[in-house]
C-alpha positions in Angstrom: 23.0 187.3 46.1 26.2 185.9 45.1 27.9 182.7 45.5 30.8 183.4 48.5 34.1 182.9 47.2 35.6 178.8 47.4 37.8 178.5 50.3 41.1 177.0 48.4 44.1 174.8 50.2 47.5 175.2 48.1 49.0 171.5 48.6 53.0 172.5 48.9 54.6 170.1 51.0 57.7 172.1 50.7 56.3 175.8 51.6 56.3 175.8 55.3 59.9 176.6 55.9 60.0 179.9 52.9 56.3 180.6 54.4 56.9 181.1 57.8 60.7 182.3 57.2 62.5 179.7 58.7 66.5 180.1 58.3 67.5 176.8 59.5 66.5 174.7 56.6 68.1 174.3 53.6 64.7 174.0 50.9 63.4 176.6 48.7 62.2 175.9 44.8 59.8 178.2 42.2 57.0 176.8 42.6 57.1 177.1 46.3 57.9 180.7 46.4 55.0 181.2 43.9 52.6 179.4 46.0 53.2 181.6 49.0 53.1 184.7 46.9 50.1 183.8 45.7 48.2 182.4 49.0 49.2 185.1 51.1 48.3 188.0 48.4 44.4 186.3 48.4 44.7 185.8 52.2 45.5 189.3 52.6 42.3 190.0 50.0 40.0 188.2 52.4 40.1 184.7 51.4 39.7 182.1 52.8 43.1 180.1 52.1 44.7 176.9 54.0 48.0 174.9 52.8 49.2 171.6 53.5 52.5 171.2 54.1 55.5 168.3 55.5 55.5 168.4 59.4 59.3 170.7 59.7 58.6 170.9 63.6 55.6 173.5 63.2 52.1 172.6 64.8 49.5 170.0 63.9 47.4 173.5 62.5 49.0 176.7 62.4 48.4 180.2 61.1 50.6 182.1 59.0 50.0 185.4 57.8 46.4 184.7 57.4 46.9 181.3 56.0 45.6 177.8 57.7 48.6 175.4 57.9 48.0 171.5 58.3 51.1 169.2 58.9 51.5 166.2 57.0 54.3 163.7 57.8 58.1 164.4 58.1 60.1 164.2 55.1 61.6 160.8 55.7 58.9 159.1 58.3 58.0 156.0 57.1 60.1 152.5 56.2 61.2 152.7 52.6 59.2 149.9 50.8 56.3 150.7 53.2 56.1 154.6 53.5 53.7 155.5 50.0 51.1 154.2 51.7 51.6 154.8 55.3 52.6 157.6 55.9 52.6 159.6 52.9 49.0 158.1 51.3 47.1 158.3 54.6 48.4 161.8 56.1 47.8 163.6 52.8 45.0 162.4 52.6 43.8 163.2 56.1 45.3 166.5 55.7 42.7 167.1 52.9 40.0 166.2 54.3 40.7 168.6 57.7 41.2 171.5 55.2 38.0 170.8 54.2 38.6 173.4 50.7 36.2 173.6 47.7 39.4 173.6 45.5 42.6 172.0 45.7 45.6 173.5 43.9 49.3 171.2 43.5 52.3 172.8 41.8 54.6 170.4 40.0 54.9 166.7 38.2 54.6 163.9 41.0 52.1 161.6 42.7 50.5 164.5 44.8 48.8 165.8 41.2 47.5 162.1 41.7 46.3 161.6 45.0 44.6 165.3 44.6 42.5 165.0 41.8 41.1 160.8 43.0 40.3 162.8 46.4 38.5 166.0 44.9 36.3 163.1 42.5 35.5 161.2 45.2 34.4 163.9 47.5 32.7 166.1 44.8 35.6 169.3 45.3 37.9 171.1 42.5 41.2 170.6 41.9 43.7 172.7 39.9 47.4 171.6 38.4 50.2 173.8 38.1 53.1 173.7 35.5 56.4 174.2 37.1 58.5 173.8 34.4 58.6 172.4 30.6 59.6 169.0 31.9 56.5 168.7 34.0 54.4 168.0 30.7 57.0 166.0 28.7 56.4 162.5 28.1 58.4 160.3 30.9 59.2 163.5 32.7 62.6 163.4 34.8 60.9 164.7 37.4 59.5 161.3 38.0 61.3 158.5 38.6 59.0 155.5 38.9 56.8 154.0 36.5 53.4 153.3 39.7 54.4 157.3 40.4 54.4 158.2 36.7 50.7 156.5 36.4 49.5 158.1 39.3 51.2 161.8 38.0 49.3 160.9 34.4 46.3 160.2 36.1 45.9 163.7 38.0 46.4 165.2 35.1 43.5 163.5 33.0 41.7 163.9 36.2 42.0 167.3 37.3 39.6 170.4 36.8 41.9 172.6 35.6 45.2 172.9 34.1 47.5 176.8 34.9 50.7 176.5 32.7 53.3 179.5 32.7 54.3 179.8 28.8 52.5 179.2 25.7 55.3 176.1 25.1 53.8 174.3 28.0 50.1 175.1 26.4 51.3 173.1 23.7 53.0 170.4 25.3 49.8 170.1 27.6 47.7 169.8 24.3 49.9 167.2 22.2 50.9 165.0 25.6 47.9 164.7 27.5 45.2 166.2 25.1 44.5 168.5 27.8 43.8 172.7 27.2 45.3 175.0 29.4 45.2 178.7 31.5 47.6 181.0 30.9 48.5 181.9 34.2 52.0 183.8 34.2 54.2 183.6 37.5 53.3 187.2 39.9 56.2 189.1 41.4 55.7 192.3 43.5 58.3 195.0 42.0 60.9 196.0 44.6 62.0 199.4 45.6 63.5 201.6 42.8 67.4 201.3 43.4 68.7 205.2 44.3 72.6 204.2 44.2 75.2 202.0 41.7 76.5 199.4 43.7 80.6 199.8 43.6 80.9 196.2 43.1 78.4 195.5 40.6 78.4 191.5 40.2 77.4 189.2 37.4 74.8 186.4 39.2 73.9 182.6 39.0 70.7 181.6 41.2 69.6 178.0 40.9 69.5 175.3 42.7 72.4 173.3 41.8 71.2 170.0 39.6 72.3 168.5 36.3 69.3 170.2 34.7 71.0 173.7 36.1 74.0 173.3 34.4 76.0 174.7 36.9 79.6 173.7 35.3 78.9 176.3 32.5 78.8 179.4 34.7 82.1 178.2 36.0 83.2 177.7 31.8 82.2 181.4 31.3 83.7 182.8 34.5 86.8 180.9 33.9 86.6 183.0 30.3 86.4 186.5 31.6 88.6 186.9 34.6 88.6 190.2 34.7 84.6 190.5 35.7 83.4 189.7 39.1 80.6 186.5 39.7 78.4 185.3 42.3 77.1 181.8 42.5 73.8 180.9 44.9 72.6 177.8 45.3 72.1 174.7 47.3 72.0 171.2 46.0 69.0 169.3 44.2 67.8 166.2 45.8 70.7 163.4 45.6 72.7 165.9 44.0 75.5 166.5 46.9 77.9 164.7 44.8 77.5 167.6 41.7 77.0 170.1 44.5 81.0 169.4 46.1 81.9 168.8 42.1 80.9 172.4 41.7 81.5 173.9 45.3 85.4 172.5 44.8 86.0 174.1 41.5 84.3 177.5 42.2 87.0 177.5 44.9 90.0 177.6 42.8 88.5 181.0 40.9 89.7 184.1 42.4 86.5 186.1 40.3 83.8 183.8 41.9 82.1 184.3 44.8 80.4 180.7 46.1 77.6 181.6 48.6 76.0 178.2 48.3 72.3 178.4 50.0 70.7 181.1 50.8 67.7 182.0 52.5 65.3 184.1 50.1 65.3 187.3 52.1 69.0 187.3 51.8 69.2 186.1 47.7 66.9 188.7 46.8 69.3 191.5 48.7 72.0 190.2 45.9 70.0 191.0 43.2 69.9 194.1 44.3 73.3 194.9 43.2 73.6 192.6 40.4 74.6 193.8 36.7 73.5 190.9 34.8 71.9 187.8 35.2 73.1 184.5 33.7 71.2 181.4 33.3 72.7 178.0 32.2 69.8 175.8 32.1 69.0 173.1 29.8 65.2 173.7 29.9 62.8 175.7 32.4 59.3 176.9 32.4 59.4 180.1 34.0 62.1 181.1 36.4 61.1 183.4 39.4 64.5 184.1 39.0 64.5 185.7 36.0 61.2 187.9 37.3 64.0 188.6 40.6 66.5 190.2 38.0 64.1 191.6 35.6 62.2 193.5 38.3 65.0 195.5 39.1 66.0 196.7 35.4 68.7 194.1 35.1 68.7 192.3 32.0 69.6 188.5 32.0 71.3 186.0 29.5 70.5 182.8 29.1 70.3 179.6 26.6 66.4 179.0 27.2 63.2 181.4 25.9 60.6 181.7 28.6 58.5 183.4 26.2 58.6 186.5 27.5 57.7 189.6 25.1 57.2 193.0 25.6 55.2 194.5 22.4 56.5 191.5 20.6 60.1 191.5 21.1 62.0 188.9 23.1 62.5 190.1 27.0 66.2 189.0 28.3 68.8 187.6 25.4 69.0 184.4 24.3 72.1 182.3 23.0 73.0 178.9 21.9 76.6 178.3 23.2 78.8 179.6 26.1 81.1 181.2 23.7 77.9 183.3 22.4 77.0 183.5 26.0 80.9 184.4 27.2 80.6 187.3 23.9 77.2 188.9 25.0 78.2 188.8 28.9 81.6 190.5 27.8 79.5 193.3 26.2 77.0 193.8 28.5 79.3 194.0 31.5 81.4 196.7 29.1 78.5 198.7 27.7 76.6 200.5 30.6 74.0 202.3 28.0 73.2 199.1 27.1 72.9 197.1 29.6 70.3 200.1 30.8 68.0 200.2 27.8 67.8 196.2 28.2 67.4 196.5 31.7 64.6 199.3 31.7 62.3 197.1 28.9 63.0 194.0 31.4 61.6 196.3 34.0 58.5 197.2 32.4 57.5 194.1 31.1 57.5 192.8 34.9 55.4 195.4 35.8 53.0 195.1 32.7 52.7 191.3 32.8 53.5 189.7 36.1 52.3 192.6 38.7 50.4 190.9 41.8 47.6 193.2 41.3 47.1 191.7 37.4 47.7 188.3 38.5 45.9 187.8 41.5 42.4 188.8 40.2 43.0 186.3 37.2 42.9 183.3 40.5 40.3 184.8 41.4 38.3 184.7 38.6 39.7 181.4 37.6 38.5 180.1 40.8 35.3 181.5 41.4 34.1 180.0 37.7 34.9 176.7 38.8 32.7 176.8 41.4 29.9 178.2 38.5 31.0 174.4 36.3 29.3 171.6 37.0 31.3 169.0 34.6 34.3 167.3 34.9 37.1 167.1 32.7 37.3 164.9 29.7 40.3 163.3 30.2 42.0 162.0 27.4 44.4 159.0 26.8 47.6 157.9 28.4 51.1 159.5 26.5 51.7 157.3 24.2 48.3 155.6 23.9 47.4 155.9 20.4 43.9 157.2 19.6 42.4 158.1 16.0 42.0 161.8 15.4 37.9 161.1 15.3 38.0 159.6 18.7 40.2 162.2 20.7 38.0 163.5 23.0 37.6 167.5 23.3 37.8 170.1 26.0 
């Protein structure tokens, strides 16, 4: 007979308002939007899925499309000095412990990869960690600002059962960092609806939300370059970022060929990619941009100064470049050269469908997760960044 399959609560304190479609908040990242994609494909397989999430105004426990949701606190309950412990410590705690899961999985660099993985040792369950991003595995991430929530992010990730990264790059920056081997788990998105008509108005599109990392000024450098094409700029503001956010809102104002939607609800940012012509990037750094998957699933190529290691038969999915004038050149061409921007487009296409399909992806959890359940160790963690350790010594995994 075999083992059932592990009940498994996503912890995504951030997910509730893109899970249950609410319009009225301004808050959506990757790594929540790949979290519900994920949890509601296994839901709607039959598993038995849960998520803890911040308390947005929904019910102590709610059910959305098959998936048990248990509040935690508000976003900014709590006294300042006070509020790590009580509320945040305590309800995420409690809100474990009612999911009751034989795996935990947490998406991102912060204290919750922490708090997850001393709660699964002490009451004998899995956890998984997620990459979100490149920075999440560098040595005093920026994701982090505190040195007590920096110890307790390094210790979930020595502590954890398993470690799902997006690219090989953050395979090897999970191995040299933190001594730690990695899944390949790539990021799933469900291809759209084939297009049947050209959009009259075909735009060029920035998606992000709008922090340093982003880069945001540079799309405004290369639509400032090429008046004669039309942009589109979506985005709401990172956290403590309203003051880059106006920066950027004021001088997107002043460019007659710009668009500035600001934020967006997903259903309605995904309904501009549908007439988009090509997609720009600006970041400094990124893991693996649902973004990119957004554009890529719909044949339109992208441009953008960081790799995500994408490769269809070996070649480089998307173009890459290393300055905004290189970036302003290719855009120029692209937006000129319809045959083109098609071939690009098409292999962009089918390397979605080949590597990042739900129905490829999905079973890989699966598997993933059901093994766990099979493994009876725990991890060997290794040392602290920066600890130094003889080669002999380092432990393996």
């Amino acid at each position: 007979m075999s083992q059932p399959f592990p009940k498994v609560c996503f912890i995504a304190p951030n997910a509730y308002p893109l899970l249950s479609g609410r319009r009225d908040i301004q808050l959506i990242g990757g790594a929540e939007l790949q979290v519900v994609l994920v949890a509601r494909r296994l839901a709607s397989r039959g598993r038995d899925v849960s998520m803890v999430c911040l308390d947005f105004g929904q019910p102590e426990v709610t059910v959305v499309d098959g998936i048990r949701v248990f509040r935690a606190y508000a976003p900014d309950e709590g006294i300042p000095a006070l509020r790590f412990l009580w509320p945040r410590l305590t309800d995420i705690w409690s809100s474990l412990r009612r999911a009751d899961a034989d795996i935990y999985y947490q998406q991102t660099a912060g204290i919750l990869t922490g708090i997850m993985a001393a709660y699964c040792r002490r009451h004998r369950r899995k956890s998984v960690f997620a990459s979100a991003s490149n920075p999440d595995l560098f040595l005093d991430t920026p994701r982090i600002q505190f040195a007590r929530d920096r110890w307790i992010y390094y210790y979930g990730v020595r502590n954890v059962d398993r470690i799902f990264v997006q690219n090989d790059e953050q395979a090897r920056l999970c191995r040299e960092n933190f001594r730690r081997e990695s899944i390949l788990v790539p990021n799933i998105y469900p291809m759209p609806p084939e297009k049947t008509t050209e959009s009259a108005e075909a735009v060029i599109l920035w998606v992000s939300t709008i922090r340093a990392l982003k880069q945001p000024h540079l799309f405004l450098d290369l639509v400032e370059a090429l008046p004669d094409q039309h942009f589109r700029m979506i985005g709401g503001p990172g956290d403590g970022e309203f003051r880059l956010f106006d920066s950027v809102a004021s001088r997107a104002s002043s460019l007659r060929n710009l668009q500035f939607m600001g934020f967006l609800p997903f259903e309605e940012v995904e309904s501009h990619f549908d007439w988009a012509s090509i997609f720009v990037n600006t970041s400094s750094s990124e893991g693996f941009p649902n973004a990119f998957l957004q554009a890529w699933s719909r044949g339109i190529p992208s441009v953008s100064f960081v790799d995500a290691g994408a490769r269809l038969d070996g070649d480089v999915v998307g173009v890459q470049v290393a300055t905004v004038e290189e970036m302003t050149s290719v855009v120029a061409r692209l937006a000129s050269d319809e045959p083109l921007r098609s071939t690009l487009g098409k292999r962009c296409a089918a390397y979605v469908e080949r590597c990042h399909s739900p129905d490829k992806i999905v079973p890989l959890y699966e598997r993933v997760f059901a093994d766990m359940m099979l493994d009876g160790s725990r991890p060997v963690a290794g040392p602290y960044p920066g600890e130094k350790v003889p080669p002999e010594t380092r432990p393996r995994q």
